[in-house]
C-alpha positions in Angstrom: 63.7 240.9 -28.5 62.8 241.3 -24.7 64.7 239.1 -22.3 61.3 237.0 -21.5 61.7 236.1 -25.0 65.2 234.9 -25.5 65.1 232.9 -22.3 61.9 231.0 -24.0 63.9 230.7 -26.8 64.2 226.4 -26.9 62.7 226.1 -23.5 61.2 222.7 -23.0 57.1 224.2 -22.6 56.7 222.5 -19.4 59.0 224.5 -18.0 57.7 228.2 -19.5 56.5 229.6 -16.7 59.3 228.8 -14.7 61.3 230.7 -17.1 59.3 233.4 -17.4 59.8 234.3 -13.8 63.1 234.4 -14.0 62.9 236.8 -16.6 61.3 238.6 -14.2 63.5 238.3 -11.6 66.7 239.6 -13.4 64.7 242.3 -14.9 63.8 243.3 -11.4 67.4 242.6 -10.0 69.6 244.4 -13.0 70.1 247.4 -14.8 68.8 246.9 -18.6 72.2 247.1 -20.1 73.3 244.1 -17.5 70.9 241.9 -19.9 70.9 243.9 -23.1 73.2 241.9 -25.2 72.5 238.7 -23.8 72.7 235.5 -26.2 73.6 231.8 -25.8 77.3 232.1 -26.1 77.8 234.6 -23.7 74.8 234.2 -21.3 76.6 232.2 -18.5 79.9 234.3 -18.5 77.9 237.5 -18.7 75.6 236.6 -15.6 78.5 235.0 -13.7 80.9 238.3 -14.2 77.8 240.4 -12.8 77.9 237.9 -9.8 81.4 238.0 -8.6 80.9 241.8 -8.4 80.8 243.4 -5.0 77.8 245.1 -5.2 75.3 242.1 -4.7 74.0 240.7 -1.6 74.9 236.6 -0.9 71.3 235.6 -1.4 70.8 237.1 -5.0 74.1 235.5 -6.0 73.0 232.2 -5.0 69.5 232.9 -6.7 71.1 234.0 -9.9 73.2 231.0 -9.8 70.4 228.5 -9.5 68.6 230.4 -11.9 71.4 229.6 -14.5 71.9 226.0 -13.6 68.1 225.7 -14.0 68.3 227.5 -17.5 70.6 224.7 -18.8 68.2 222.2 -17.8 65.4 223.4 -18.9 66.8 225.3 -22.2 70.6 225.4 -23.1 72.9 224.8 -23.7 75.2 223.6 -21.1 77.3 225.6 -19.1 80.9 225.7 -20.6 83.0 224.2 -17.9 85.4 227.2 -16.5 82.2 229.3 -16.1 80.9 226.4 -14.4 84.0 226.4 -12.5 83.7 229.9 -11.5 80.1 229.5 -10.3 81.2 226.5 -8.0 83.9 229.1 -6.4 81.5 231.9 -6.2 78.6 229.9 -4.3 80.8 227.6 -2.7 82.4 230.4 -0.6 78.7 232.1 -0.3 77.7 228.8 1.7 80.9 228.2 3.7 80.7 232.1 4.9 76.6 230.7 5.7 77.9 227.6 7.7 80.7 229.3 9.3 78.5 231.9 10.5 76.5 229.9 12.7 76.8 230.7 16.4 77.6 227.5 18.1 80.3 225.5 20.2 81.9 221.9 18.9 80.1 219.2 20.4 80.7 215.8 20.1 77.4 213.7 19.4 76.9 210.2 20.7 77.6 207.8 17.9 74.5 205.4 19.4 72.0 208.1 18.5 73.5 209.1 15.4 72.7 205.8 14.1 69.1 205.8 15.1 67.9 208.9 14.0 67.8 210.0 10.8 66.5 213.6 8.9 65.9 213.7 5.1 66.3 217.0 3.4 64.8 216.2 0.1 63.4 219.3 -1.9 59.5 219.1 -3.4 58.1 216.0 -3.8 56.2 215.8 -6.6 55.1 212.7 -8.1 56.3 209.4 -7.3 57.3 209.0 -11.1 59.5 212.0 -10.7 62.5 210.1 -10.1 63.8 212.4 -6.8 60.7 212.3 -5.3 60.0 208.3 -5.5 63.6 208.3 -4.6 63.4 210.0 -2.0 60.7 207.7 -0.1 62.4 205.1 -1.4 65.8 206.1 0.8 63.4 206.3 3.3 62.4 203.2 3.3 65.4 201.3 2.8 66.2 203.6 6.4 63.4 202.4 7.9 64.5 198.3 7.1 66.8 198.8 9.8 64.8 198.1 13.4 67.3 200.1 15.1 65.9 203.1 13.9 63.6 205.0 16.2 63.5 209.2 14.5 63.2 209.2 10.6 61.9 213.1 9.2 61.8 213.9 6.0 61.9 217.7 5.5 60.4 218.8 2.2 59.3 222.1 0.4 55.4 222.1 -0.7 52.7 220.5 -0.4 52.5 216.4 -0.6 50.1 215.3 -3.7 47.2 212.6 -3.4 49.5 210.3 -5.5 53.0 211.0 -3.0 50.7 210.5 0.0 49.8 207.1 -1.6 53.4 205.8 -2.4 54.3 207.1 1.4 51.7 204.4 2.6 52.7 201.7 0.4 56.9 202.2 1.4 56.4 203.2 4.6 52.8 202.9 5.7 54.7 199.7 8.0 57.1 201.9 9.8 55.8 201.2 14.0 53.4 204.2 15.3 56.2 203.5 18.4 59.0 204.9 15.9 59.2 208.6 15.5 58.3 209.1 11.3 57.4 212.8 10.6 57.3 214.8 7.4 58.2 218.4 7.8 57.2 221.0 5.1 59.7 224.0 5.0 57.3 226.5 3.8 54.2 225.1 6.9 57.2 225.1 9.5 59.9 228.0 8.7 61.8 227.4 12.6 61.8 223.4 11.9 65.8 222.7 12.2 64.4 224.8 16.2 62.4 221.2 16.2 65.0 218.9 14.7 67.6 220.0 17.0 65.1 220.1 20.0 64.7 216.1 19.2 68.2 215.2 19.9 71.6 214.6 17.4 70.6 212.7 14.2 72.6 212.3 10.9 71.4 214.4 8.3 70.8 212.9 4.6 70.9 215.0 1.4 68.9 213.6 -1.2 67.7 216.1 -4.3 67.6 218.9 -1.8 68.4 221.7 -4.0 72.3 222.1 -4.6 72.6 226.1 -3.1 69.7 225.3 -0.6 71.7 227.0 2.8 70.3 224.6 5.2 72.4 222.1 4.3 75.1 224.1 5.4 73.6 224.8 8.6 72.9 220.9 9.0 76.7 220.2 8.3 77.9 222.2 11.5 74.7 220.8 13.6 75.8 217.2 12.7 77.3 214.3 10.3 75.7 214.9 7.2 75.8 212.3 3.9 74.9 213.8 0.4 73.8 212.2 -2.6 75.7 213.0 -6.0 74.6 213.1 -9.4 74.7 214.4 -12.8 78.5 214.2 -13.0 78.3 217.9 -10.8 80.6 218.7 -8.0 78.9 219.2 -4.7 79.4 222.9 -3.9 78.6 222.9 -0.3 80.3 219.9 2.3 79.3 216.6 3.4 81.0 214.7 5.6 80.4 211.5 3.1 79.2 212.0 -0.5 78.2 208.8 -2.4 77.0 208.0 -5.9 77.4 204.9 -8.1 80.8 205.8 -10.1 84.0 204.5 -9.0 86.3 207.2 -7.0 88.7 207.2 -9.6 86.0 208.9 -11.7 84.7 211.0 -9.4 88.1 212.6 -8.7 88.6 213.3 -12.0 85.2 214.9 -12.5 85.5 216.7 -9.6 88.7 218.2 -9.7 88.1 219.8 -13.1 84.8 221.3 -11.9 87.5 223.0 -9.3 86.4 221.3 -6.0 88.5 221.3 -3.1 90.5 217.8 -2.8 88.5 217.0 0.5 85.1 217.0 -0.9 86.6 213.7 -3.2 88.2 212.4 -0.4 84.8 212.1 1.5 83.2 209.8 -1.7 82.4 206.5 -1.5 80.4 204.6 -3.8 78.2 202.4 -3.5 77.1 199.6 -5.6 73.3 199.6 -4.6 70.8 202.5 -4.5 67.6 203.2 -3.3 64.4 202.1 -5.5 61.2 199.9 -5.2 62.5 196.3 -5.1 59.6 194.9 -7.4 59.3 192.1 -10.0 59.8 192.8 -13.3 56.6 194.6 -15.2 54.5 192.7 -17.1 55.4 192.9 -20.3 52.7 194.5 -22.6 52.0 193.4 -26.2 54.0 195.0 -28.8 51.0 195.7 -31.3 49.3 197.5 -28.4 51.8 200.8 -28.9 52.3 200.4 -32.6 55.0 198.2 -32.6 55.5 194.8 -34.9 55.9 192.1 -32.5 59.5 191.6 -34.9 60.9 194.5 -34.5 64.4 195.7 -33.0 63.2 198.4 -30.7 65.1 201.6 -29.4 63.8 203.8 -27.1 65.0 206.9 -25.9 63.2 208.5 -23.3 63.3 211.9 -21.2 61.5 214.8 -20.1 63.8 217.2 -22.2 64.2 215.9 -25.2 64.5 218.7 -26.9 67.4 219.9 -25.3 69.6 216.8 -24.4 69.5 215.0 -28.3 72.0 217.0 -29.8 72.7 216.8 -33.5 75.6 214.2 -33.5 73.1 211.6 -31.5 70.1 212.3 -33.7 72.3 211.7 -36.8 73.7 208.8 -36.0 70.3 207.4 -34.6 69.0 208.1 -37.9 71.9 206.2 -39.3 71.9 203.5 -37.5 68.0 202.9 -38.2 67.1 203.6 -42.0 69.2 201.1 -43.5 67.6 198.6 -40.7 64.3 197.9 -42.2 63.7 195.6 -38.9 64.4 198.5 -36.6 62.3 201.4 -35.2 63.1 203.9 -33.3 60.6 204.6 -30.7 61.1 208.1 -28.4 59.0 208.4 -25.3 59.0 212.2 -23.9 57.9 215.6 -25.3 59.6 216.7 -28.6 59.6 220.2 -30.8 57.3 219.5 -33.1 60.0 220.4 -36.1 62.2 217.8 -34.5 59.4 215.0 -34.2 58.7 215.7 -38.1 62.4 216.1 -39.4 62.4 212.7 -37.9 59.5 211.0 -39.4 60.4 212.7 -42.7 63.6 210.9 -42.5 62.8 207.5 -41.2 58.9 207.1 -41.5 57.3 204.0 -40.0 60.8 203.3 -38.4 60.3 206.7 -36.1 57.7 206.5 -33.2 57.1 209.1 -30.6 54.8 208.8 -27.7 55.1 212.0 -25.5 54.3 210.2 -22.6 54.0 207.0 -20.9 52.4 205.9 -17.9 53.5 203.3 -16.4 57.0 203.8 -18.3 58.7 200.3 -16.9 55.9 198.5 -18.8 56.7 200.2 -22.0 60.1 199.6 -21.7 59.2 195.5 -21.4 59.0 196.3 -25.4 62.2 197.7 -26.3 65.7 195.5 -26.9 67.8 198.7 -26.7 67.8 201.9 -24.6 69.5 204.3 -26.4 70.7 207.2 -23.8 71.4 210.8 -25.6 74.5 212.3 -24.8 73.4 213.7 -21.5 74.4 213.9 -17.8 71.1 212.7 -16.5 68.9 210.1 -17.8 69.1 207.7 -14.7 65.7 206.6 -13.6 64.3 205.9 -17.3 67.6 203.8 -17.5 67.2 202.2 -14.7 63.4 201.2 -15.4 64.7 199.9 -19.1 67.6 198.2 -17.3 65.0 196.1 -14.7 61.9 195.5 -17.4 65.2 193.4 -19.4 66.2 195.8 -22.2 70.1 196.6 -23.0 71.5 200.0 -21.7 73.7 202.2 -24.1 76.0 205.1 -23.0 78.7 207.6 -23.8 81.6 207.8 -20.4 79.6 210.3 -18.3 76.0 210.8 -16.8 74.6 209.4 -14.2 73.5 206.4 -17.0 77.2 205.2 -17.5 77.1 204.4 -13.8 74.3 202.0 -13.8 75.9 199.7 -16.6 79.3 197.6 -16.2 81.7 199.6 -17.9 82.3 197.0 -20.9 79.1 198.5 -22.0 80.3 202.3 -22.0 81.3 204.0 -24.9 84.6 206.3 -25.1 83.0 208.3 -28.1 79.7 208.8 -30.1 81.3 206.7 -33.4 82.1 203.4 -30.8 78.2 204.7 -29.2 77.1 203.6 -32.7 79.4 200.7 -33.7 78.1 199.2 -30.2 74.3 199.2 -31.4 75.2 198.1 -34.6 76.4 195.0 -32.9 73.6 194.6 -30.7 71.1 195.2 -33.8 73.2 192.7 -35.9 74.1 189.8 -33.6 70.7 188.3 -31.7 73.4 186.2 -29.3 75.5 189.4 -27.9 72.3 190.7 -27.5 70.8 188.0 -25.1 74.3 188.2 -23.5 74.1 192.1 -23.2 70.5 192.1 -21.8 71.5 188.8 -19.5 74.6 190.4 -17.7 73.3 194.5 -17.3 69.3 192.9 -15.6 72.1 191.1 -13.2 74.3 193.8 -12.6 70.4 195.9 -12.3 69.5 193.5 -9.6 72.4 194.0 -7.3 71.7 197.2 -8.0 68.5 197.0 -6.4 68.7 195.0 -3.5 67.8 197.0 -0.9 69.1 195.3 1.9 72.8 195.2 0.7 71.9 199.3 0.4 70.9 199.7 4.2 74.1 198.0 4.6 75.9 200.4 2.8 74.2 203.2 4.2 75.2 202.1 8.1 79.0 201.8 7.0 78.1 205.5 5.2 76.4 207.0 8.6 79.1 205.6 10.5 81.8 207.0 8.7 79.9 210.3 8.6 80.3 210.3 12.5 83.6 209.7 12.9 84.6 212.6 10.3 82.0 214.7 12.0 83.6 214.2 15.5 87.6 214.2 13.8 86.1 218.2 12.4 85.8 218.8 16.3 82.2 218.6 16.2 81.0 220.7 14.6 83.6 223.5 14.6 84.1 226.2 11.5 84.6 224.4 8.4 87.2 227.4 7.3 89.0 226.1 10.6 88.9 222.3 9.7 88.1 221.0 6.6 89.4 224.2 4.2 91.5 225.0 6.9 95.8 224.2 5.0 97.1 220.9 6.5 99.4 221.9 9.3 96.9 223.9 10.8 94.3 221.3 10.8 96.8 218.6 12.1 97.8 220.7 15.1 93.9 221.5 15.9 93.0 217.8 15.5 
């Protein structure tokens, strides 16, 4: 079998040819008998060993690495957590030698300016129903509700598509000419952080930039820089403030395990509202109109990997849970195998219903009484669309879905996962109550000006720890530097 072919091995099709050319790449990059005996148990340890050797240049070691984290998105399985660990080390100290490297003096930046200018390192911006990219604009916008601000730039990778240049205009089509709004495409302006800096101090924002991308750790020496968090990963490059839903007690824990250093959990702070359209709730669409009996007990799960994220243990006990429930169907929205999709409607027949795709998604989930999320870190923005068209939210304790429900919701284990939808499927009152208390929690959630004010206490907290790390100075000589050292330089 040739290395192109056991990487497709599982792959999710969409991403094939993504895959492919990073079957490319290592063939280019290694010997043959680096990636001979490659398989799924030993693929990240084999690829990580290779890494830590001294042979390899700093830029193929964070290539390699997001190479592997993109496998286990895209294919599997996960990455067992002390290679994960390992990887974190490795690139973590790849990126602090990359932001300690950079030439400059500490400078203190006026805390004024800070506040009113803003730049957005976001990644590609696809599609605005590609949850980072709406996102994205949407973090924007709730930026550009304050009046104060006068610079907002949004530095992305790519081109912008007809249908991202059309949300743009809707969220922030209103934004004064007289205020400084500019999008900046990495691969149109390669010397733009030349332009950024020649425009004054600003706070940088990291939303879905790519974890290794190495300008954010040239942005965290140039000034106070914020970071989004997600997917229960630890950051592996430093932010003055990282914020995410969960509660710091949880993010500590997941943190430490993944081996981050203690300051990088002493800079979170979570916040209990998040960027997003703040829209009505969809109108609902007729139940008959996607196959469904108008008396049906719905659950939906939904996602763009399917494939890879149901694991046996959920897809048994979703089977369970619906056969002997001749009310219930299971309906799953997202591409599937087409040996899963059948093993399914083989068990469960009319009960099993799988649309690949959905467009607009929050309409379809106006249908469903129970969102059923696979045992997966990610998952948030179908969630969140069930969550505001009034369906129930279920979760296992970790992914970014357990963090948009109030934790009397959250399961501890996959057999409590299941006794919770029995109850919801067998009791029509704790279901009202369920739906009733998560769309509340969903809406405070989604107000958008209790987020702006959560991002000005953020930015101004990311300038004061900007200016306590002496402005700017080496982040070997501050924030990693051991405690009696720092105390005596501060």
């Amino acid at each position: 079998m040739t290395l192109e072919d056991f990487l497709l091995e599982g792959a999710q099709p969409q991403y094939a040819d993504a895959v492919r050319t990073i079957a490319e790449r290592w063939s280019a990059l290694f010997a043959p008998q680096d990636l001979a005996s490659l398989n799924d148990e030993n693929l990240y340890a084999t690829l990580t060993t290779r890494l830590e050797g001294d042979d390899l240049d700093d830029a193929v070691r964070l290539l390699v690495a997001s190479d592997l984290s993109s496998l286990a998105w895209w294919r599997g399985p996960e990455v067992p957590p002390e290679v994960r660990t390992r990887l974190s080390r490795l690139t973590r100290s790849v990126l602090t030698r990359i932001s300690d490297g950079l030439d400059m003096a500490p400078r203190q930046l006026p805390a004024s300016r800070l506040r009113r200018a803003h730049v957005l390192f976001v990644g590609t911006l696809m599609d605005p129903a590609h949850s980072p990219s709406g996102g994205a604009i949407d973090y924007a916008a709730a930026l550009a509700l304050d009046p104060k601000v006068d610079r907002l730039e949004i530095v992305h990778s790519g081109d912008l598509t007809d249908p991202m240049r059309a949300y743009i205009r809707e969220r922030l089509g209103g934004f004064p000419a007289s205020r400084g709004l500019a999008f900046i495409s990495t691969v149109d302006n390669p010397d733009f952080l030349a332009g950024i800096l020649g425009r004054g101090p600003c706070t940088f924002h990291v939303w879905c930039e790519p974890a290794l991308s190495p300008v954010i750790s040239v942005a965290n020496r140039l000034g106070p820089t914020l970071m989004f968090t997600c997917a229960d990963e630890a950051p592996v490059q430093y932010a003055d403030v990282f914020w995410y839903y969960q509660t710091p007690e949880t993010i500590r824990a997941l943190w430490d395990v993944q081996g981050a250093p203690p300051a990088f959990a002493g800079n979170y702070v979570q916040s209990l509202s998040g960027p997003c359209l703040d829209s009505p709730p969809p109108e609902p669409i007729p139940r008959p109109e996607v196959g469904l009996d108008p008396d049906a007990f719905v659950i939906a799960t939904v996602g763009n990997r399917l494939g890879v994220e149901m694991d046996e243990a959920f897809i048994t006990g979703m089977e369970l849970a619906v056969r002997d429930q001749p009310n219930c169907v299971w309906m799953v929205v997202g591409g599937l195998p087409e040996y899963l999709s059948d093993a399914c409607r083989q068990v469960l027949g009319p009960r099993f219903l799988h649309i690949p795709y959905a467009s607009p998604l929050d309409r379809l989930m106006t249908t469903v009484d129970v969102f059923a999320n696979p045992f997966r870190r990610g998952g948030g923005n179908s969630a969140n669309l069930a969550l505001g068209a009034g369906a129930a939210v279920l979760s296992l304790k970790f992914g970014d879905v357990s963090a948009l429900i109030p934790e009397s919701f959250i399961a501890e284990t996959p057999e409590e996962y299941f006794r919770y939808l029995s109850f919801l499927i067998e009791s029509p009152e704790l279901l009202s109550a369920v739906k009733a208390e998560q769309f509340q929690h969903n809406a405070r959630m989604r107000d958008q000006k209790a987020f702006l004010a959560n991002l000005q206490k953020m930015v101004r907290l990311a300038g004061e720890r900007y200016a306590a790390r002496q402005g700017g100075a080496r982040l070997s000589d501050t924030v990693f530097a051991p405690r009696g050292v720092l105390a005596a330089a501060i």
